[in-house]
C-alpha positions as CSV (number, residue, x, y, z in Angstrom):
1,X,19.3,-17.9,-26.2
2,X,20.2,-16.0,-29.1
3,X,16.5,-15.6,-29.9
4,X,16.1,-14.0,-26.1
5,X,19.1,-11.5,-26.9
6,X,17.7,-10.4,-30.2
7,X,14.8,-9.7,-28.8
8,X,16.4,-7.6,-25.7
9,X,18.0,-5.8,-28.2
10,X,15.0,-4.7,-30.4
11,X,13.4,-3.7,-26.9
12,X,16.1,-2.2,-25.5
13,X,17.2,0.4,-28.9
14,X,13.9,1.8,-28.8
15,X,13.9,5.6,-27.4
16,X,10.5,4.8,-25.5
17,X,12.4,2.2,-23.1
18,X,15.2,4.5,-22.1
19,X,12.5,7.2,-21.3
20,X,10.6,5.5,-19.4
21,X,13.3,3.3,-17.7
22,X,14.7,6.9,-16.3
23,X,11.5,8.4,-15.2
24,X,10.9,5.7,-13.0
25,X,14.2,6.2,-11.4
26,X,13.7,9.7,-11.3
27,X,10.4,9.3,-9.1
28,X,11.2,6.7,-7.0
29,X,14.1,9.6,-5.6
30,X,11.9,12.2,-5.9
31,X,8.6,10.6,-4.6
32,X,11.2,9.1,-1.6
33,X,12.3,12.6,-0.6
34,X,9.0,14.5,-0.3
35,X,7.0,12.7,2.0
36,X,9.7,13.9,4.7
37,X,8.9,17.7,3.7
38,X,6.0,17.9,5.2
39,X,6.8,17.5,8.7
40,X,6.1,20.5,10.3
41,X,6.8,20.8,13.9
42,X,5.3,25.1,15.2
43,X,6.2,26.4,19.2
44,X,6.4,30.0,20.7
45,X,9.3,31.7,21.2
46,X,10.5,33.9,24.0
47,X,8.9,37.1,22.4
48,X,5.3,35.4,21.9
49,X,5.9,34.6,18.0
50,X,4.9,31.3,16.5
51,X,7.9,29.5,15.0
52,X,7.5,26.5,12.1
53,X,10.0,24.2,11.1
54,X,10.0,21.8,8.7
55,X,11.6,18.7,7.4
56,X,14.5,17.2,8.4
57,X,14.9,19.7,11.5
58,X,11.0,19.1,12.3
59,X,11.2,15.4,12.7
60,X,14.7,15.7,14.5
61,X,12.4,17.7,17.4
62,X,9.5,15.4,17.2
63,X,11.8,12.2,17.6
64,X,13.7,13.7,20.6
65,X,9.9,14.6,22.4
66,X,8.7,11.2,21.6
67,X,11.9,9.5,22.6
68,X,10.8,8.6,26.3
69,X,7.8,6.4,25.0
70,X,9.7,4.8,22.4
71,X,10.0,1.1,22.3
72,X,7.1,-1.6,23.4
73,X,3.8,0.0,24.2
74,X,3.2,-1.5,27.9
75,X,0.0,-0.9,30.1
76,X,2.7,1.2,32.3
77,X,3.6,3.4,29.6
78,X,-0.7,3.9,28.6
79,X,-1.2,4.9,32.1
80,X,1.5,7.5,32.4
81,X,0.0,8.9,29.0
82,X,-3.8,8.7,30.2
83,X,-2.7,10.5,33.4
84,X,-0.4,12.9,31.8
85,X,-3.3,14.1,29.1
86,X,-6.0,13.6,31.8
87,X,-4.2,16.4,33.8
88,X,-3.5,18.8,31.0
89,X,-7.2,18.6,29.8
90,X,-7.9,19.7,33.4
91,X,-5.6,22.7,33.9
92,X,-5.7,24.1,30.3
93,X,-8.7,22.6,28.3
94,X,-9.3,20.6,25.3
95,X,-6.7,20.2,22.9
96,X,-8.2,21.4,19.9
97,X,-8.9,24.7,22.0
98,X,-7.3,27.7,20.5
99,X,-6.3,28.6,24.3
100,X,-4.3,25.6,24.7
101,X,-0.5,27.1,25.0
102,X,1.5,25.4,22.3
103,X,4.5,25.1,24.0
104,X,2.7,22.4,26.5
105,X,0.7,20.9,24.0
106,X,5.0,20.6,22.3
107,X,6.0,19.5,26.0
108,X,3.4,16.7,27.7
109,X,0.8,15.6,24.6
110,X,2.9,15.4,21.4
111,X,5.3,12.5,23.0
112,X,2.0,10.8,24.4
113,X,-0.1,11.4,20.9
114,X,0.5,7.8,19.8
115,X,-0.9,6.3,22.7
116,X,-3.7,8.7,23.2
117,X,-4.7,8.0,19.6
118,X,-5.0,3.9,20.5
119,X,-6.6,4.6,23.8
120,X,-8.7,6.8,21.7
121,X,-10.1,4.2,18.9
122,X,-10.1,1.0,21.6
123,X,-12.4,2.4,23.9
124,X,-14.2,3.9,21.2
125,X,-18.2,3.8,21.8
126,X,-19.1,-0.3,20.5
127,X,-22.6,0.9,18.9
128,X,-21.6,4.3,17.3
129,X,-17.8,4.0,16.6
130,X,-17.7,7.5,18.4
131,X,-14.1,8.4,19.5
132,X,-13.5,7.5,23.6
133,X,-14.4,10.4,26.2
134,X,-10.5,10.1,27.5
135,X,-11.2,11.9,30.6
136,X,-13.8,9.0,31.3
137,X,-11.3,6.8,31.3
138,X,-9.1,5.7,35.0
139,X,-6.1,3.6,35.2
140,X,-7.7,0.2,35.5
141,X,-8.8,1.2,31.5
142,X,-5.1,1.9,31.0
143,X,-4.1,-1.7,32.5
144,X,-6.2,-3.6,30.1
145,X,-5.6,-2.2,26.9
146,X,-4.9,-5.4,25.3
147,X,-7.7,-7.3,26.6
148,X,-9.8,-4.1,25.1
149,X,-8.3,-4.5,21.5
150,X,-9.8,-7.9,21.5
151,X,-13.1,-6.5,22.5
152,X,-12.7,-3.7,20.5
153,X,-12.3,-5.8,17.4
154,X,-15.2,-8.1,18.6
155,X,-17.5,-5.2,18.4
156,X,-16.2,-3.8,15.1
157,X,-16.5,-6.9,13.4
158,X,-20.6,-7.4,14.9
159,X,-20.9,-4.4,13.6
160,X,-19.6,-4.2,9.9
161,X,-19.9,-7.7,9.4
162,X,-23.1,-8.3,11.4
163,X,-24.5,-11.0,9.2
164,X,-21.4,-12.7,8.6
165,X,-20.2,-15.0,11.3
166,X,-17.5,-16.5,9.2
167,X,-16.0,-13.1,9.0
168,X,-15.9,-12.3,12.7
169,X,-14.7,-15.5,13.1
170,X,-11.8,-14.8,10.7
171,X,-11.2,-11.3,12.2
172,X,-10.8,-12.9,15.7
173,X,-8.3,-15.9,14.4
174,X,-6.2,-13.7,12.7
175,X,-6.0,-11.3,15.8
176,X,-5.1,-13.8,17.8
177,X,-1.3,-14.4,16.0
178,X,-0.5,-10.4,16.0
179,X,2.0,-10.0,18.7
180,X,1.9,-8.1,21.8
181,X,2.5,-5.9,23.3
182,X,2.9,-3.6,20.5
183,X,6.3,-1.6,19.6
184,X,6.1,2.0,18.6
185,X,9.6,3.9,17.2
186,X,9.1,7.8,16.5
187,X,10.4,9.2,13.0
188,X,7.6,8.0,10.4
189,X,5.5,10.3,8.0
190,X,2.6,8.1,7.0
191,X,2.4,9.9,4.0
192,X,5.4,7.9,2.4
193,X,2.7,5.1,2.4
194,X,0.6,7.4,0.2
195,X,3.4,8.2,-2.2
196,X,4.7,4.5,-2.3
197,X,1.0,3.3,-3.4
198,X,1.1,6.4,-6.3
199,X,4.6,5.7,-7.6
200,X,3.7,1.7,-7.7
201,X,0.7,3.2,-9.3
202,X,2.7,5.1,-12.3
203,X,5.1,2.1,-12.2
204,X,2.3,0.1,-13.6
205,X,1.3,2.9,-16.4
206,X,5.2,3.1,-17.6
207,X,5.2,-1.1,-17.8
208,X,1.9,-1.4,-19.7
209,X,2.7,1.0,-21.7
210,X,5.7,-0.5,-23.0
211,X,3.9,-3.7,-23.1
212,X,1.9,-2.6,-25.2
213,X,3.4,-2.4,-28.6
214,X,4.8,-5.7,-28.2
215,X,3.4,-7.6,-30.5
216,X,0.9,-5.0,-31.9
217,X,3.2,-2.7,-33.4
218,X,4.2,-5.7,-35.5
219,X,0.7,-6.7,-36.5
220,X,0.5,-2.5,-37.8
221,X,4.0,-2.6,-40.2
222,X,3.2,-5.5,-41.2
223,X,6.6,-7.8,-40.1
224,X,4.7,-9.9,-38.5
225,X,4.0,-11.7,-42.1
226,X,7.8,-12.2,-42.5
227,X,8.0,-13.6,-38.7
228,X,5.6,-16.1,-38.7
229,X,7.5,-17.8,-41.8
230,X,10.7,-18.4,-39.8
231,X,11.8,-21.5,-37.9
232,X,11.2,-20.4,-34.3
233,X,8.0,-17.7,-35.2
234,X,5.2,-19.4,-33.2
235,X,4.9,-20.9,-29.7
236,X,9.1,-20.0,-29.0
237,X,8.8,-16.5,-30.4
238,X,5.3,-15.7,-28.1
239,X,7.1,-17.2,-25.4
240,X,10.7,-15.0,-25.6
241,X,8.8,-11.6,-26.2
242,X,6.6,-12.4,-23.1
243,X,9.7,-13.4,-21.2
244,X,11.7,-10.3,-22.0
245,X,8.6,-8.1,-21.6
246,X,8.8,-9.6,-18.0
247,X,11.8,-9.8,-17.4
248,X,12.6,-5.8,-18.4
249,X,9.3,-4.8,-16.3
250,X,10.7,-6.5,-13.3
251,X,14.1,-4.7,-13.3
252,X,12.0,-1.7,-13.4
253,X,10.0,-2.2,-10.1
254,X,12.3,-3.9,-8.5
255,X,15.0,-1.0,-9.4
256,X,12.5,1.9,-8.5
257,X,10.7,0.4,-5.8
258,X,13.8,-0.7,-3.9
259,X,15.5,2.4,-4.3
260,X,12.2,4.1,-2.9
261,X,12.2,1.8,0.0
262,X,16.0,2.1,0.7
263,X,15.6,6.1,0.6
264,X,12.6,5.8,2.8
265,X,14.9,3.9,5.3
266,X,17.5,6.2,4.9
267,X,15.1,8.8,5.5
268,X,12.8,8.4,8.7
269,X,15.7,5.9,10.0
270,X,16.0,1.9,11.1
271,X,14.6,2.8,14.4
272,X,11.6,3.8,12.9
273,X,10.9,0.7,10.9
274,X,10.3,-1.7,13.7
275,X,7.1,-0.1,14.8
276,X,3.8,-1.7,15.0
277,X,1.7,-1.2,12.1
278,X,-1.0,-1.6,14.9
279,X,0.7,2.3,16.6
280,X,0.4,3.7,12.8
281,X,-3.0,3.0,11.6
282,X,-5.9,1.1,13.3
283,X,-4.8,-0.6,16.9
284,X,-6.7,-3.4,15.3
285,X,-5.6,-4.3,12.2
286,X,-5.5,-8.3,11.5
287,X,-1.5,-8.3,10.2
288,X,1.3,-9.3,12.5
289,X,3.6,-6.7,10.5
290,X,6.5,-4.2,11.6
291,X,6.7,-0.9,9.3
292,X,9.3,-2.2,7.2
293,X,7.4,-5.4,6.3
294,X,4.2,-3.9,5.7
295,X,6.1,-1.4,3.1
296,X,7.6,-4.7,2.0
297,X,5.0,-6.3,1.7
298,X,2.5,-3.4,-0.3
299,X,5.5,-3.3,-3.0
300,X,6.0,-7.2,-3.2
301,X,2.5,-7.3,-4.0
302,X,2.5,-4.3,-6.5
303,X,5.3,-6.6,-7.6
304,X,2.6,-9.3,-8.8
305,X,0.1,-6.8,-9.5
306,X,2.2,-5.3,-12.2
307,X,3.5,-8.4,-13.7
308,X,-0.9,-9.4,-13.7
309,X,-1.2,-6.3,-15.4
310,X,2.1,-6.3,-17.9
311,X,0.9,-10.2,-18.9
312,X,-2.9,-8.9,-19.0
313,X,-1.3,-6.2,-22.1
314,X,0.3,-8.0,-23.4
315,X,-2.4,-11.1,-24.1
316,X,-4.0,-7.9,-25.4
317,X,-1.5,-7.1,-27.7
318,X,-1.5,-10.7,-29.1
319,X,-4.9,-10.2,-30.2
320,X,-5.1,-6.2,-31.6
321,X,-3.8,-4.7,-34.6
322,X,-3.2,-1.3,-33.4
323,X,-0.5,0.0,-31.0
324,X,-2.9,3.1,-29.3
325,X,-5.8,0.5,-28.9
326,X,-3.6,-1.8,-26.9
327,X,-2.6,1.0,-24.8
328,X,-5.9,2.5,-24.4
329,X,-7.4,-0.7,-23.0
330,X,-4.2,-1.1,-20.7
331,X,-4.6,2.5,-19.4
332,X,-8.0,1.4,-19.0
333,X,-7.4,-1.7,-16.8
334,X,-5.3,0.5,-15.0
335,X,-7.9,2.6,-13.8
336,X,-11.0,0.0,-13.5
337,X,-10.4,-0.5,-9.6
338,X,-9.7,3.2,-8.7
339,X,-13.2,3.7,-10.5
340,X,-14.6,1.2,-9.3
341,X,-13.9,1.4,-5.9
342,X,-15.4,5.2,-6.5
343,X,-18.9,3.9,-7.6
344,X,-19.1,1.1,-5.7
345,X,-18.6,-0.5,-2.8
346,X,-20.7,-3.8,-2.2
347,X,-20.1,-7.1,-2.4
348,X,-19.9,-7.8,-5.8
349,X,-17.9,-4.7,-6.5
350,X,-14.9,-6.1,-4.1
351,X,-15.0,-9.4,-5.8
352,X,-14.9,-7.6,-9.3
353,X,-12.5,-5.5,-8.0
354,X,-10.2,-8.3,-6.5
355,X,-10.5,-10.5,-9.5
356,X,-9.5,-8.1,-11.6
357,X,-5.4,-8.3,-13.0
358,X,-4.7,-4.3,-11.8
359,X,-7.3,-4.7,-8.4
360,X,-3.7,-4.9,-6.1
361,X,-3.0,-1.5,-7.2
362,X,-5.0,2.1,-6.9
363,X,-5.5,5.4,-5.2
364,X,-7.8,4.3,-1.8
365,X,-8.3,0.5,-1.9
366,X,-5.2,-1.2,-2.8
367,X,-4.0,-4.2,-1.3
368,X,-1.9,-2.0,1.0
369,X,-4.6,0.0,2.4
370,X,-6.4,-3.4,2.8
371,X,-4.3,-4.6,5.1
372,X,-5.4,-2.0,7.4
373,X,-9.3,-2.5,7.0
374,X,-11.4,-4.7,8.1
375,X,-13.0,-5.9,4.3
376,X,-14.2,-9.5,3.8
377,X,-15.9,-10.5,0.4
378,X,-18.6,-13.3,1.2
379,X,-19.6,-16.3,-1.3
380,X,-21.9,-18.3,-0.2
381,X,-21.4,-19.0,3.6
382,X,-18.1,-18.3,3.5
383,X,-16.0,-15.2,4.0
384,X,-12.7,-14.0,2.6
385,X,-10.7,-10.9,3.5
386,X,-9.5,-9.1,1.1
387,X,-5.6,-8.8,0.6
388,X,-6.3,-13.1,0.6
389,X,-8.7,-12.9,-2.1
390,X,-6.1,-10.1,-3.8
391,X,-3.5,-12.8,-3.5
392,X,-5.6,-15.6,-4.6
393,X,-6.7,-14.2,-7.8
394,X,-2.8,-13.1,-8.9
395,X,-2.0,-16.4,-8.2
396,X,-4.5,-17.7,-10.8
397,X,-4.3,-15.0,-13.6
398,X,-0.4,-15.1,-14.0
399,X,0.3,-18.2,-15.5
400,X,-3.6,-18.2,-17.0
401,X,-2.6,-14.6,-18.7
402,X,0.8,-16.0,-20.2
403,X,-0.3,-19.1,-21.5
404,X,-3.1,-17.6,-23.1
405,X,-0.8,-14.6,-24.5
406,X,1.4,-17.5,-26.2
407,X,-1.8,-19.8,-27.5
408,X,-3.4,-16.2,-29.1
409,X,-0.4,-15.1,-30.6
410,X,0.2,-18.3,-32.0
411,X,-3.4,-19.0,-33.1
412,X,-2.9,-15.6,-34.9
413,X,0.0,-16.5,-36.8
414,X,-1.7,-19.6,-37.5
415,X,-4.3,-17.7,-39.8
């Protein structure tokens, strides 16, 4: 115990800690806050002139026009949608039409937009992918919209994962436990799920980079000779400095990554947080998550993908002399899936990807934004999806990357 407070204490008087300790505080607020800034809701005002609001008055507006379809998404409420667009399209034109009057594109398709977006994707074309014709569509289309979701997935799955029956196998048994009917709540920027992957992202920079001069920096001034003569200056001493590396890194995402979430709450509101994850992203997606548990569940996991990356450092640090070269090839791991999901995208890239400590985390193919695709890595005659194979591998490296952290260091000391 007194070895674990010593060693709290050398952390914890260092200038670096307390610097980086409040800039993660700092952007959890701040990366919180600015996702609802960008709501932006536009109409025309008695004299003809376009008015724009924006944040918190914007997304008061939007909830109140969405309000009527809030709550579960039932074939009743898809109908009344389809026939409600159906008959604007008809008397005013397409949408996207600079002649449609914004004030009835405010009044009958924003509080529908939801549920023309999943009518949209279902019935999209099974061969192409193409968007669905809406105006094709009658009310019997309407009534089945659940059935189609199952068919829709069907023909997704033949045709990404057309030489993988394992996969669309998978796809369908995991389909089968999301519930329905699905619940949609207005008040949600999806761009808060873009700034929650970043700040996890910069999270992980600001804990390998204090992980890094752990045991390095000792190796450079040379107290590292006068350590390994002492009683407790092999196996225990690997073991505390991991444990309070750990331990200080998870008081920093847990503090900055709770407050984000609790602000993000506070934010776009409760209501909010009980909507499908289906009504957000793709009508199809293979996780039985609400809002609040896929946010949840995308930090929870940067979590472990942190702690993968802290414990990946710091076996580094064990084994390097120098304090920038540590932190060079953390920085490095850092970055290896965001480039590597950049250059490639195969099979053998995901598994490299996955395996890798820091493959949970990254700009466009972290674990969060795999739980909305539809990516299986395939060995063999199997298949595996993704945020299971993320999982899989964290589980493994974790305990492999602290024991080998202690047996290096002390191997080191041993010389």
């Amino acid at each position: 115990m007194r070895l674990l407070k010593l060693e709290f204490k050398r952390i914890l008087k260092t200038r670096s800690t307390w610097v980086f300790l409040g800039a993660a505080l700092f952007l959890s607020v701040l990366m919180a806050c600015i996702p609802r800034t960008f709501v932006q809701y536009s109409y025309m005002d008695d004299s003809g002139k376009q008015i724009t609001v924006s944040g918190s008055r914007a997304m008061e507006i939007i909830n109140e026009k969405q309000a009527p379809y809030a709550g579960e998404v039932t074939p009743d409420k898809v109908q009344t949608a389809l026939e409600t667009y159906q008959a604007c399209i008809a008397e005013y034109g397409p949408t996207n039409s600079e002649d449609f009057p914004l004030n009835v594109y405010n009044e009958k398709i924003l509080p529908i937009q939801p549920y023309i977006h999943l009518l949209r994707e279902v019935y999209a074309d099974s061969r192409t992918g193409t968007a669905a014709d809406l105006m094709k569509l009658g009310p019997e289309d309407a009534g089945r919209i659940y059935e189609q979701c199952r068919e829709h997935l069907d023909s997704l799955m033949k045709m990404e994962q057309k030489d993988y029956p394992d996969a669309q196998n998978k796809a369908a048994a995991y389909f089968t436990k999301v519930e329905q009917p699905y619940e949609y709540y207005p008040g949600y920027n999806k761009d808060a799920t873009d700034y929650l992957v970043l700040y996890l992202l910069l999270l992980e920079f600001i804990c390998v980079l204090l992980a890094a001069p752990v045991f390095s920096s000792d190796y450079q001034t040379k107290a590292d000779d006068i350590q390994r003569c002492t009683r407790h200056g092999r196996i225990r001493l690997a073991a505390v400095r991991t444990a309070v590396m750990l331990i200080l890194a998870s008081v920093i995402v847990a503090a900055g990554s709770g407050i984000f979430l609790l602000l993000t709450r506070a934010l776009f509101g409760e209501e909010c947080m009980g909507s499908s994850m289906q009504m957000l992203y793709s009508a199809v997606s293979l996780s039985d998550l609400d809002l609040w548990h896929l946010l949840l569940a995308g930090a929870g996991t940067g979590f472990l993908t942190i702690t993968a990356a802290v414990l990946c450092t710091l076996m580094i640090s064990s084994r390097c002399r120098s304090v920038t070269v540590t932190a060079i090839f953390g920085m490095v791991l850092c970055l290896l899936p965001v480039i590597i999901g950049q250059v490639g995208s195969g099979n053998l890239a995901g598994w490299i990807r996955c395996i890798l400590p820091t493959g949970g985390l990254g700009l466009g193919n972290c674990f969060l934004y795999e739980l909305f695709d539809f990516k299986f890595l395939h060995l063999g005659g199997q298949s595996f999806w993704v945020p299971h194979a993320m999982l899989a591998a964290l589980a493994v490296e974790i305990p492999l990357f602290w024991g080998l952290t202690v047996c290096f260091y002390n191997r080191h000391m041993a010389k």
